[in-house]
C-alpha distance (Angstrom), angle and dihedral (degrees) to the residues before:
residue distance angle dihedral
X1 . . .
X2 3.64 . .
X3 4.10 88.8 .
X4 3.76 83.0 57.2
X5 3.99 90.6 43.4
X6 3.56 98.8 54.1
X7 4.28 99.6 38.6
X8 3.91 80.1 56.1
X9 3.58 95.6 47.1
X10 3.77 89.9 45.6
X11 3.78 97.8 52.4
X12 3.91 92.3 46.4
X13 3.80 91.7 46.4
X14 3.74 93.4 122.9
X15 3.66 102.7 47.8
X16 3.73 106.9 85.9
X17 3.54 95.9 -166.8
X18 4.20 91.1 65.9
X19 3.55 91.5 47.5
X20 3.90 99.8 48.6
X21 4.04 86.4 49.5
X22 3.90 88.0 50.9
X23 3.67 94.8 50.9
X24 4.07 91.9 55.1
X25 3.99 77.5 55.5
X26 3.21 98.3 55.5
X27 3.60 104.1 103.3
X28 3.46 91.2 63.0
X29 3.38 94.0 68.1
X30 4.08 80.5 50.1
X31 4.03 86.2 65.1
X32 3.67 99.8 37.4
X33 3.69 89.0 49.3
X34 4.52 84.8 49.8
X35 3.66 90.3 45.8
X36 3.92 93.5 55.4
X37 3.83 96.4 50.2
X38 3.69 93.5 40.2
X39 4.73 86.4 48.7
X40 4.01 74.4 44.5
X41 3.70 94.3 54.3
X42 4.04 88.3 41.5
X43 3.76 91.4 57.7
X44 3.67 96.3 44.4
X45 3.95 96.7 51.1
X46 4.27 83.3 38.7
X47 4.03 92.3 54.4
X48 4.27 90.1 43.0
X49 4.25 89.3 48.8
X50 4.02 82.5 50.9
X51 3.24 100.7 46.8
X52 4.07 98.5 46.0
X53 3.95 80.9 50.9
X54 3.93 94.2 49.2
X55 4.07 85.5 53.7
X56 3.64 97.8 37.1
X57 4.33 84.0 60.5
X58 3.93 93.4 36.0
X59 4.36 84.9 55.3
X60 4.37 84.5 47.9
X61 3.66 95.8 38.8
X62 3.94 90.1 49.6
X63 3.83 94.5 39.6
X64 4.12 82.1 52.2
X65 3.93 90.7 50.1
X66 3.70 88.5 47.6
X67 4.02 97.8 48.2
X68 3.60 84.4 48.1
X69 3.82 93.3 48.7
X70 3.98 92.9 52.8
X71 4.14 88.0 44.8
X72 3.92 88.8 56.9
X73 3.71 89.9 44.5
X74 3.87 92.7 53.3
X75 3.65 93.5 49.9
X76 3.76 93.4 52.0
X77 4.02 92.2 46.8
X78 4.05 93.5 76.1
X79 3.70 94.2 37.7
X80 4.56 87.4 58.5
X81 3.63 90.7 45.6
X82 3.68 96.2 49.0
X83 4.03 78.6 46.0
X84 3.93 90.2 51.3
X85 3.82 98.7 48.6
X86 3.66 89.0 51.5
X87 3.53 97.8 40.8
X88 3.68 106.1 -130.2
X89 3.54 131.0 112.9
């Protein structure tokens, strides 16, 4: 928008008329300007919630994976010492 602003401001630079109707317009650009740091500010506190969420669900999926692990391994311990005392593999 402010690409568009300025190539329209440049080719109309000589008609005073244009300009002096801009310039009682000029506090919208003010506001436009406020709403894109404050949509800015949105995204950056919306991406940090999201990630802290992403992490808090990779620490639970991984402590899953590893309570899972260790109930696998404790089911296989009995069967290898039944295996040792007989001797087969």
């Amino acid at each position: 928008m402010i690409l568009l602003f300025v190539i329209y401001i440049e080719s109309n630079k000589e008609d005073f008329g244009i300009l002096s109707q801009l310039y009682s317009k000029i506090s919208l650009l003010k506001y436009g300007a406020v709403l894109g740091i404050v949509l800015f500010a949105v995204d950056l506190i919306w991406s940090w919630i999201d990630n802290r969420n992403a992490q808090k669900e990779h620490d639970s999926l991984r402590h899953e994976n590893n309570t899972l692990k260790a109930k696998v391994y404790d089911l296989q311990q009995p069967a290898k010492s039944v295996d040792q005392a007989t001797g087969t593999k």
